[in-house]
NULUMKOL-918090 format. One record per residue (C-alpha): residue number from 1; residue in three letters; chain; z, y, x. Coordinates in steps of 0.001 Angstrom, whole numbers. Each point is the difference from the previous one (the first is absolute). Layout:
<rs>
r num NUM; residu ALA; chaine A; c3 Z; c2 Y; c1 X $
...
</rs>
This chain:
<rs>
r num 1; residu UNK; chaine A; c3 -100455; c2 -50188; c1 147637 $
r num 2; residu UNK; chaine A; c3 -1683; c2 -3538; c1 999 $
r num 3; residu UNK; chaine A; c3 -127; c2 -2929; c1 -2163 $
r num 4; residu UNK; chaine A; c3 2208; c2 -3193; c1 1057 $
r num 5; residu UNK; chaine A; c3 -2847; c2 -2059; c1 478 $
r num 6; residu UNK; chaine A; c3 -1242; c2 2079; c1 2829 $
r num 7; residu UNK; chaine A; c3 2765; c2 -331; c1 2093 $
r num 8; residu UNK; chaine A; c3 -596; c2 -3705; c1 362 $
r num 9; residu UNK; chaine A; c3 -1619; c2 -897; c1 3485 $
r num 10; residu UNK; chaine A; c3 269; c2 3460; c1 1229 $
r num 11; residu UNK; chaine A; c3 882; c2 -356; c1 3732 $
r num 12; residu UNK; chaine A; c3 3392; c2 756; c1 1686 $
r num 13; residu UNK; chaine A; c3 -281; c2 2635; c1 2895 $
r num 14; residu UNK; chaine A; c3 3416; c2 528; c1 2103 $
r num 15; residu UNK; chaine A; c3 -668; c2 3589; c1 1520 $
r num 16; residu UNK; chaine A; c3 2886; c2 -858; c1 2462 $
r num 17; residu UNK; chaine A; c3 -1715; c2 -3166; c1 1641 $
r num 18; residu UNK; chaine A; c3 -3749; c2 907; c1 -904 $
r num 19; residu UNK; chaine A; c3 -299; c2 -3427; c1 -1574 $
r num 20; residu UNK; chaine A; c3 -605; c2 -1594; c1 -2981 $
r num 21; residu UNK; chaine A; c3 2557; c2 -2075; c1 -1793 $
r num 22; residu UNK; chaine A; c3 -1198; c2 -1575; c1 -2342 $
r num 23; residu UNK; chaine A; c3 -1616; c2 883; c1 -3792 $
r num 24; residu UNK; chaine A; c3 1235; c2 475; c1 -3255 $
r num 25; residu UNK; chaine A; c3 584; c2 -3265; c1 -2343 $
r num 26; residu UNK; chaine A; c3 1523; c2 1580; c1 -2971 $
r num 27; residu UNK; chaine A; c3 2301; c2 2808; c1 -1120 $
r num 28; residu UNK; chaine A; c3 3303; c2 -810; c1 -1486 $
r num 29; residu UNK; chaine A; c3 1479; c2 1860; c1 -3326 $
r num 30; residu UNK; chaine A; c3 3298; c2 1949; c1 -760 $
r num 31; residu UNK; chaine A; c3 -58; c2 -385; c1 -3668 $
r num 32; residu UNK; chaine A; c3 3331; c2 2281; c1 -703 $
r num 33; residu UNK; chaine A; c3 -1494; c2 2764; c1 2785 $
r num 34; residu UNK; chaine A; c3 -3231; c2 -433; c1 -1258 $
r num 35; residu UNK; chaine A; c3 -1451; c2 257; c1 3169 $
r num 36; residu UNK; chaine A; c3 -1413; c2 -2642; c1 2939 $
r num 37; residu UNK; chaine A; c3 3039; c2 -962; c1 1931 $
r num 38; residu UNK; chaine A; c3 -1991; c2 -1834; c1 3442 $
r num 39; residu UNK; chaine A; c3 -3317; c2 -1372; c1 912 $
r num 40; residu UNK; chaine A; c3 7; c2 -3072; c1 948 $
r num 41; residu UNK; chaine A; c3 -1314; c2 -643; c1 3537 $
r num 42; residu UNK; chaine A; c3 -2295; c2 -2858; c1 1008 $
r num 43; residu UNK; chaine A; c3 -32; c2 -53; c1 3974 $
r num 44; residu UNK; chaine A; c3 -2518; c2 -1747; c1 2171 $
r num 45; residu UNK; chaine A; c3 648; c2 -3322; c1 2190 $
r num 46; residu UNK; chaine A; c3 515; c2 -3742; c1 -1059 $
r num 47; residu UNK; chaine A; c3 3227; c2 663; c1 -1065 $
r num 48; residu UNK; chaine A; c3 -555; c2 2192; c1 -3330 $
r num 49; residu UNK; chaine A; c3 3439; c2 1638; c1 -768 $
r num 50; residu UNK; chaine A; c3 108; c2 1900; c1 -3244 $
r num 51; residu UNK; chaine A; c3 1906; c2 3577; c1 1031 $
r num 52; residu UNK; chaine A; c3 545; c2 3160; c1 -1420 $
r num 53; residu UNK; chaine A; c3 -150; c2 3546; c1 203 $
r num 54; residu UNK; chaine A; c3 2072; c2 2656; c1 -2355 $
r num 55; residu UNK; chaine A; c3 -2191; c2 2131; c1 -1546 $
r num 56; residu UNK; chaine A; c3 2194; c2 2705; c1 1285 $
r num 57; residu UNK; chaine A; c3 -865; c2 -1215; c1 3787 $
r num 58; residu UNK; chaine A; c3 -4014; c2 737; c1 -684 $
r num 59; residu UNK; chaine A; c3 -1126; c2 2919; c1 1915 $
r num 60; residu UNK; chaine A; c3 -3337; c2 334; c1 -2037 $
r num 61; residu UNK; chaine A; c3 -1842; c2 -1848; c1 -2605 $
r num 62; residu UNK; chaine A; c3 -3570; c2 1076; c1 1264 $
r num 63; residu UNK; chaine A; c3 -3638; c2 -907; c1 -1400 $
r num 64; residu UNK; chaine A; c3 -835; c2 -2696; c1 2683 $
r num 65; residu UNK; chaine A; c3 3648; c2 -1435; c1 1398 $
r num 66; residu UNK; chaine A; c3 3730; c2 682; c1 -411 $
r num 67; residu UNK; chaine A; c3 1838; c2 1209; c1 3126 $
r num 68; residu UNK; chaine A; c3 3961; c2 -120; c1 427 $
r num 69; residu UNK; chaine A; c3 1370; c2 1766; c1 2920 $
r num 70; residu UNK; chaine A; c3 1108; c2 -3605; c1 2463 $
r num 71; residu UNK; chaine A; c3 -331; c2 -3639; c1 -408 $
r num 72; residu UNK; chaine A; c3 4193; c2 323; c1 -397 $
r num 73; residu UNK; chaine A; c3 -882; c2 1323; c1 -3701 $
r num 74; residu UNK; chaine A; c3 -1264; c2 -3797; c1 -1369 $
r num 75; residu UNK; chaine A; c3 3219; c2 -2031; c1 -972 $
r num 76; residu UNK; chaine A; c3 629; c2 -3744; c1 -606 $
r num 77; residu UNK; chaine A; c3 1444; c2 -706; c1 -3610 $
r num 78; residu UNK; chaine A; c3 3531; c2 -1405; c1 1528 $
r num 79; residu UNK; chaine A; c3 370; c2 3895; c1 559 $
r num 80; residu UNK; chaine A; c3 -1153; c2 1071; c1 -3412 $
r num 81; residu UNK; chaine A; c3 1497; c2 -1761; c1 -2576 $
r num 82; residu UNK; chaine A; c3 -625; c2 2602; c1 -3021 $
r num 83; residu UNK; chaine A; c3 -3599; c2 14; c1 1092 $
r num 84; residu UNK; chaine A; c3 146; c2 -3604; c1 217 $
r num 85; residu UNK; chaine A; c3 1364; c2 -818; c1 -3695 $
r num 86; residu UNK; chaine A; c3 -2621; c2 2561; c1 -1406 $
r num 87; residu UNK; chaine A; c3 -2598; c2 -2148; c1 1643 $
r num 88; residu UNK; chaine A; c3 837; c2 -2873; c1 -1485 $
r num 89; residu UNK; chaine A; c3 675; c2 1331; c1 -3449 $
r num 90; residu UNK; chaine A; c3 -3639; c2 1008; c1 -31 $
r num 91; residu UNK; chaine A; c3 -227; c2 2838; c1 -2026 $
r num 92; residu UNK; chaine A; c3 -4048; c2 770; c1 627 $
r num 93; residu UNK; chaine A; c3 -341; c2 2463; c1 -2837 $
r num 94; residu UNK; chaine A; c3 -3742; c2 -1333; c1 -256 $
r num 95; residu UNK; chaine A; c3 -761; c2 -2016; c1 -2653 $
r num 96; residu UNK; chaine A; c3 3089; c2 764; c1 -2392 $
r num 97; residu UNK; chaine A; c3 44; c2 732; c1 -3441 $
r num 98; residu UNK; chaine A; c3 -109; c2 3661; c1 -1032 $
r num 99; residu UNK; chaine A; c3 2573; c2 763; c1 -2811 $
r num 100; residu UNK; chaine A; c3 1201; c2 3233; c1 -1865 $
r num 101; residu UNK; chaine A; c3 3384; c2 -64; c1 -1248 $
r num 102; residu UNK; chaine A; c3 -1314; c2 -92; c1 -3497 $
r num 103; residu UNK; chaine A; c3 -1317; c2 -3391; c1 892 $
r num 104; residu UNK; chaine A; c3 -3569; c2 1166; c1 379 $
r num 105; residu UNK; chaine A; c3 -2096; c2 -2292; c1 2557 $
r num 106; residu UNK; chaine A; c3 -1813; c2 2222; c1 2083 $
r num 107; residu UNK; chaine A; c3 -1850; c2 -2805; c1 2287 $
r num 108; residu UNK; chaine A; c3 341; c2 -1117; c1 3104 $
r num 109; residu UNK; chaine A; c3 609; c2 1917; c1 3364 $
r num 110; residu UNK; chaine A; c3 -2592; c2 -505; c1 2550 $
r num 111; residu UNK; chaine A; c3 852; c2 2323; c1 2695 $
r num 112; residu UNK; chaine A; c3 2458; c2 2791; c1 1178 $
r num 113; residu UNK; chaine A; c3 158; c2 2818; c1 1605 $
r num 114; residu UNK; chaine A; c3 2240; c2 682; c1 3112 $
r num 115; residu UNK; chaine A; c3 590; c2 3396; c1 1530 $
r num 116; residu UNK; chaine A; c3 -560; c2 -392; c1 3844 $
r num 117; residu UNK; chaine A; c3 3398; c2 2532; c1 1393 $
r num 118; residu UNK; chaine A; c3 2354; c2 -1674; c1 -1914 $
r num 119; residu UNK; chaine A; c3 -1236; c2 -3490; c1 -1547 $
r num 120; residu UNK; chaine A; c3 926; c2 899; c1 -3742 $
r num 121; residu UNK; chaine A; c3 -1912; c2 -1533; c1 -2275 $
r num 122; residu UNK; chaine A; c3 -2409; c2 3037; c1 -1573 $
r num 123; residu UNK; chaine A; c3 -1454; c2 -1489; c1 -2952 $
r num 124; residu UNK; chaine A; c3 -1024; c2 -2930; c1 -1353 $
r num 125; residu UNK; chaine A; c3 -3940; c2 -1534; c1 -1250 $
r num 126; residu UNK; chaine A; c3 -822; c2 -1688; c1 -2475 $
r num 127; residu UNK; chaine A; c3 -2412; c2 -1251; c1 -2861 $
r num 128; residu UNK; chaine A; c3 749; c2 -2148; c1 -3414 $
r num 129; residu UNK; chaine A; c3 181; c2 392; c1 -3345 $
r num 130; residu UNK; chaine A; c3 1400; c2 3292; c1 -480 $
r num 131; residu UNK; chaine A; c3 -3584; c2 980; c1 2376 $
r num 132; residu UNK; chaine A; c3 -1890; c2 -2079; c1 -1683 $
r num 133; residu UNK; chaine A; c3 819; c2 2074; c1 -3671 $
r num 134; residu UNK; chaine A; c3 -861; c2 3199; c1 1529 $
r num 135; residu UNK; chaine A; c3 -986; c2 87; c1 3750 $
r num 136; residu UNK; chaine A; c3 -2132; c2 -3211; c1 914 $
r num 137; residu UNK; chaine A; c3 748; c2 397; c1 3797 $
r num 138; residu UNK; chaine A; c3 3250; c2 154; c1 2284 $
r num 139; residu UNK; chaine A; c3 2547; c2 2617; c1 -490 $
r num 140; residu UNK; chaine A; c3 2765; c2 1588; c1 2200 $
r num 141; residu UNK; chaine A; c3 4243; c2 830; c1 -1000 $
r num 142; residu UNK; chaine A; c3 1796; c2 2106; c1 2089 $
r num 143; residu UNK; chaine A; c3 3341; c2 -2095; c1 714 $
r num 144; residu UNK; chaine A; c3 1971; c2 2783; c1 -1189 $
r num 145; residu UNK; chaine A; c3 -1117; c2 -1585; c1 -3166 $
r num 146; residu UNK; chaine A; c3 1587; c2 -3682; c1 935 $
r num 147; residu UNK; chaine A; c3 3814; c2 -669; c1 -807 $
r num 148; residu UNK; chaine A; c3 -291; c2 -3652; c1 1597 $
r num 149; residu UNK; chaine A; c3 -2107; c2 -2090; c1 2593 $
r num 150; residu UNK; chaine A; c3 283; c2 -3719; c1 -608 $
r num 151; residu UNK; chaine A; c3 -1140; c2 -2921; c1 1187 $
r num 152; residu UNK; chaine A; c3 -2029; c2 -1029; c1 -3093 $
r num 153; residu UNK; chaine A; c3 140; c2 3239; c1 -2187 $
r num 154; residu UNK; chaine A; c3 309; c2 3812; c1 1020 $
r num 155; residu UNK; chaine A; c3 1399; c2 2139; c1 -2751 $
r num 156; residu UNK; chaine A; c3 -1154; c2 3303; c1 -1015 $
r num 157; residu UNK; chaine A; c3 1541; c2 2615; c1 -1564 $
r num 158; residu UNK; chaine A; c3 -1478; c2 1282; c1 -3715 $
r num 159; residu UNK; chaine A; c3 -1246; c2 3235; c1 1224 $
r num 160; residu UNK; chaine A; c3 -2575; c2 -2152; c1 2552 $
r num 161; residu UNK; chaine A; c3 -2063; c2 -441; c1 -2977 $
r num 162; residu UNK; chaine A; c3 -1130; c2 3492; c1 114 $
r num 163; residu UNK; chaine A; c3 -102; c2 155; c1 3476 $
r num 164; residu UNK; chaine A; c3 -1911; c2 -2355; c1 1343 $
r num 165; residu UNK; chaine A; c3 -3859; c2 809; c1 1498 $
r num 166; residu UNK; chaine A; c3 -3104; c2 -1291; c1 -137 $
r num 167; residu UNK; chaine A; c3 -1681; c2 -836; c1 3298 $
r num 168; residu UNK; chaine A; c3 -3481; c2 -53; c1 -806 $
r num 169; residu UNK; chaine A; c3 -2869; c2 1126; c1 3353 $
r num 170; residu UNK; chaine A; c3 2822; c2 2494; c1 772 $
r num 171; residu UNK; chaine A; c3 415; c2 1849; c1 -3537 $
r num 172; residu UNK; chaine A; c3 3438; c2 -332; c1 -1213 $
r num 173; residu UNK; chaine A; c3 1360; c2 311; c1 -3408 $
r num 174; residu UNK; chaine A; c3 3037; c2 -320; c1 -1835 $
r num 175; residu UNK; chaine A; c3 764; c2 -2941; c1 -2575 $
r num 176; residu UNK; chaine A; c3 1242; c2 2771; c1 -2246 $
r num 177; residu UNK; chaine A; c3 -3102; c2 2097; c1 -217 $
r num 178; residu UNK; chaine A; c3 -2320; c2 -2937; c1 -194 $
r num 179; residu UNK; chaine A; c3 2154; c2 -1231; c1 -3699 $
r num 180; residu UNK; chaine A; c3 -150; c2 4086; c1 -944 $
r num 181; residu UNK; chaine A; c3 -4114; c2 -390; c1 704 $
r num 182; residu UNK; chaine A; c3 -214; c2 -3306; c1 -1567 $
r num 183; residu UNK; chaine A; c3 2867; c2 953; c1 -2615 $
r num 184; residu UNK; chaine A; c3 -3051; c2 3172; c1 -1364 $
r num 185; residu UNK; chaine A; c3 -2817; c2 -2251; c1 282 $
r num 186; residu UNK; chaine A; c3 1832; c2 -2732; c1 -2227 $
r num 187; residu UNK; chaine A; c3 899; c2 3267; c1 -2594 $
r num 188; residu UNK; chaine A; c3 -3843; c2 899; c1 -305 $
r num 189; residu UNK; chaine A; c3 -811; c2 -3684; c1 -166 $
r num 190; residu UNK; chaine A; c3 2541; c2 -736; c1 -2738 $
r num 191; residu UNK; chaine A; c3 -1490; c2 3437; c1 -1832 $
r num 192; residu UNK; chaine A; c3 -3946; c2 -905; c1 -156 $
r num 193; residu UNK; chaine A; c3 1341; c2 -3233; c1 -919 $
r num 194; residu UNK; chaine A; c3 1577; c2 1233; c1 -3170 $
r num 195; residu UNK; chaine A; c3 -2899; c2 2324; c1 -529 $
r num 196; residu UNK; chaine A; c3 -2360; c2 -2591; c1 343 $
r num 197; residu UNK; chaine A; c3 1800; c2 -2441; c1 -2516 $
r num 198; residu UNK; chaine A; c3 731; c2 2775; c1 -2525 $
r num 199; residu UNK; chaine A; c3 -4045; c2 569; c1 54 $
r num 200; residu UNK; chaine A; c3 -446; c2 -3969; c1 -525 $
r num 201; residu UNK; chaine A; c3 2258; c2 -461; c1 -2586 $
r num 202; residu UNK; chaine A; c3 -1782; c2 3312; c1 -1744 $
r num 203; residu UNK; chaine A; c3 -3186; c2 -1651; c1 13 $
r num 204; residu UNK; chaine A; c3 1496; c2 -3820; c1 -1049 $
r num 205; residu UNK; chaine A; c3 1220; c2 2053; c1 -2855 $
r num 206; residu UNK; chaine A; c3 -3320; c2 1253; c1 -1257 $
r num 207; residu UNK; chaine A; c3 -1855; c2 -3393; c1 545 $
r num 208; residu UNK; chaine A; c3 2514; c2 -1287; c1 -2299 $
r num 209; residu UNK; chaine A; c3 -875; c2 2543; c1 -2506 $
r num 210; residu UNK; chaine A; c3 -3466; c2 -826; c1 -781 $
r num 211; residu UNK; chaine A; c3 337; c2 -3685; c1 612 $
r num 212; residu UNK; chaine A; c3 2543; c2 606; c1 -3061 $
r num 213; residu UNK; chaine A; c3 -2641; c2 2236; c1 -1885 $
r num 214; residu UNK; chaine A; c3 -2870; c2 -2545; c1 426 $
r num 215; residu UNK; chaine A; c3 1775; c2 -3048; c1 -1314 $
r num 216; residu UNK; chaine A; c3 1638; c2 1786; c1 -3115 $
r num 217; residu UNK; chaine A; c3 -2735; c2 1444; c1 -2599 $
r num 218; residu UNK; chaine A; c3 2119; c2 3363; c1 -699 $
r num 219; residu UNK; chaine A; c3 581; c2 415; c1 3299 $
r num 220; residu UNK; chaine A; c3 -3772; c2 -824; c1 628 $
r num 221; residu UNK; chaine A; c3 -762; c2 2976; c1 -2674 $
r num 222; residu UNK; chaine A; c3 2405; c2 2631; c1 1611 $
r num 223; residu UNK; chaine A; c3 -1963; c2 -804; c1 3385 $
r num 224; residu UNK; chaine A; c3 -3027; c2 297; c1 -1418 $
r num 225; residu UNK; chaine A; c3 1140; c2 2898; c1 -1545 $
r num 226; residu UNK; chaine A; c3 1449; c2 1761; c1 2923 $
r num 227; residu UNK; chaine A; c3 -3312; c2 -815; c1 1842 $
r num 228; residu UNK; chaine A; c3 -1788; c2 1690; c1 -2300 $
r num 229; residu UNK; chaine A; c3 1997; c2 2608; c1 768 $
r num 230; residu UNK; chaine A; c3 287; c2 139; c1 3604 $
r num 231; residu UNK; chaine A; c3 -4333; c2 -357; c1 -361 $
r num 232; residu UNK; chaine A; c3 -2025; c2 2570; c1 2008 $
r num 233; residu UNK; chaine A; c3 -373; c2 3261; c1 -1791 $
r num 234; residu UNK; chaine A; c3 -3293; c2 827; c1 2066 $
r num 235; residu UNK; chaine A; c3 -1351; c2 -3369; c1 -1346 $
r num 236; residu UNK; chaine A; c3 578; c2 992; c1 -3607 $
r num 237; residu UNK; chaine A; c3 -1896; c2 3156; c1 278 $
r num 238; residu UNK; chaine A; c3 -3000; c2 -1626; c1 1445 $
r num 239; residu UNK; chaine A; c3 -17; c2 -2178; c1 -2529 $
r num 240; residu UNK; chaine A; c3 -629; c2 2810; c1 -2553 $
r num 241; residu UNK; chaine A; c3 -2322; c2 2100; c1 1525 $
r num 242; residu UNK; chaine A; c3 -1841; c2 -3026; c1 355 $
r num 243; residu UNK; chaine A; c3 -337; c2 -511; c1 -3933 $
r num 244; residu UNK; chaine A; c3 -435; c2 4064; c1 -426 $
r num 245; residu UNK; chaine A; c3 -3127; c2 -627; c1 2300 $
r num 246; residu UNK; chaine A; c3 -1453; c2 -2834; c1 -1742 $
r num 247; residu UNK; chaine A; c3 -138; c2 1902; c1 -3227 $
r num 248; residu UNK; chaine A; c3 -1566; c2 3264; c1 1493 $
r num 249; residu UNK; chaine A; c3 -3254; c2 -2256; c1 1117 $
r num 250; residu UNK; chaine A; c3 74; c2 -1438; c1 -3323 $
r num 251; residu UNK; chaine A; c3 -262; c2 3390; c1 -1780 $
r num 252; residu UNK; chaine A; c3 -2684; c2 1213; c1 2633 $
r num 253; residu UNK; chaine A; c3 -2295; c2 -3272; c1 -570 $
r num 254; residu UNK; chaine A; c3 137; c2 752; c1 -3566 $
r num 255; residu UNK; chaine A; c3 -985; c2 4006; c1 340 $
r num 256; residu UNK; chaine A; c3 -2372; c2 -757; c1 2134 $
r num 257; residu UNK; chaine A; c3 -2050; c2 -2910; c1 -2266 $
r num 258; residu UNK; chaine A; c3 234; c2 1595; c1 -3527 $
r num 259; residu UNK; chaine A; c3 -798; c2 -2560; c1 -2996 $
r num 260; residu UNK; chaine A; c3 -3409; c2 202; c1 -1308 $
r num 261; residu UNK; chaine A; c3 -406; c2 2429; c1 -3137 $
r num 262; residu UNK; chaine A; c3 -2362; c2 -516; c1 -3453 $
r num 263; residu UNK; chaine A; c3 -3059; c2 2456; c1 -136 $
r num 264; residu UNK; chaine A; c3 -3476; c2 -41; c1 -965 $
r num 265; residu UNK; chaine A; c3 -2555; c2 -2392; c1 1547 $
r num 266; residu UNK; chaine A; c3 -2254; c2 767; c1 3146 $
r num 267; residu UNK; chaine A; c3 -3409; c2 1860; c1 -1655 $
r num 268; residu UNK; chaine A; c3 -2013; c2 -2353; c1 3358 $
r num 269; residu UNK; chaine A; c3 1747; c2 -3050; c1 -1733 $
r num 270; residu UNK; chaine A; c3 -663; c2 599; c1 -3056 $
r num 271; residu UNK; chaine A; c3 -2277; c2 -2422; c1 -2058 $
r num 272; residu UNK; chaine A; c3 -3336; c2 1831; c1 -1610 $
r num 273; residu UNK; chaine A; c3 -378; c2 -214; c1 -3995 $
r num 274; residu UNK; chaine A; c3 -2968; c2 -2398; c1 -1201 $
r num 275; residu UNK; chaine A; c3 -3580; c2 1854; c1 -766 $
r num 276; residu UNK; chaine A; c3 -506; c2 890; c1 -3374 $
r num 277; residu UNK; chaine A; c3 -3000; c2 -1661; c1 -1890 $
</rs>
């Protein structure tokens, strides 16, 4: 396959005469075959007459010139009517609209493919908005896939929807498995989504809840309550042995510094009875 665009100013070779003819101008399009009809000959000389040559009449389509088999091959257009009125309808392919028969715009087509033996129209290229929603890049459709080639639109068939591939650095990919890819991801997004505002709404909920409880005195009680309740066990018990402690030193202070007990005075300290006369 070669894309139309190359064809243009590829040279003529006749392998009959050795010569060159002339080079390529433009190809012209059988809509209804579906295929390239003639190329369109631009010879050499002052006299620049536009000819033609069948498609059938090309003895190879090669990578650096086109060769038919004798100079005999090109044709005026007074001998090629049918060829003629194609050319002038102008059916290019390039550029058209790209429509399903479900009236889905695809985009625009900006090339197609021709297969070199026979000049049938391979498959088409092209990018828009369908690309644009899932691809971002260029994309190829087998013609088998097209049910008309106009001059301004080419339908599609339905079932091109799921057919058509990605042409991205050589990796191709259906349309169809790129929506079941994005189709899962969309799922799981949808999922943690609902998760995540279930979890939200849970925690709007309880903020509600104690705003309530501190602007209404009962309900200010039952929190107060309920914290008292929900207070830390561990804390409690520290609390008590704390007090337990305090009143062990007490009682140790007091055993060891007894209170003072009555008795009979010091004899050294005692005062010595006046002399008798």
């Amino acid at each position: 396959m070669r894309k139309s665009k190359r064809f243009e100013s590829m040279p003529v070779i006749s392998l009959e005469e050795g010569q060159q003819i002339g080079h390529v101008k433009s190809l012209v399009v059988d809509p209804a075959g579906k295929k390239v009809a003639a190329l369109i000959i631009e010879q050499k000389g002052w006299f620049k007459e536009q000819r033609f040559i069948p498609y059938h009449k090309v003895k190879s389509a090669g990578s650096d010139a086109i060769t038919i088999e004798k100079t005999a091959s090109v044709e005026r257009a007074a001998s090629l009517p049918d060829i003629v009125k194609l050319a002038r309808e102008k059916v290019g392919v390039i550029g058209a609209r790209l429509v399903a028969e479900n009236g889905t715009l695809l985009g625009n087509v900006d090339e197609y493919y021709v297969d070199l033996a026979t000049g049938t129209i391979a498959g088409l290229e092209f990018s828009g908005n369908l690309l644009n929603s899932f691809i971002k890049g260029r994309a190829f459709l087998d013609t088998i896939y097209v049910r008309t080639l106009g001059k301004e639109v080419v339908v599609i068939t339905n079932e091109a929807l799921d057919n058509i591939f990605k042409l991205d650095g050589g990796l191709q990919e259906t349309v169809k498995n790129i929506r079941e890819t994005t189709g899962h991801l969309w799922e799981n997004t949808v999922q943690k989504t609902k998760d995540l505002g279930t979890t939200l709404n849970k925690s709007i909920e309880k903020v509600k809840k104690d705003i309530k409880a501190a602007t209404n005195p009962e309900g200010e009680e039952a929190l107060s309550a309920d914290r008292e309740k929900n207070e830390d066990p561990a804390a409690a018990g520290l609390s008590a042995v704390t007090t337990q402690k305090a009143g062990l030193e007490k009682n140790e202070r007091i055993v060891e510094n007894p209170p003072a007990q009555a008795g009979p005075p010091n004899e050294e300290n005692r005062t010595p009875p006046p002399p008798q006369a």
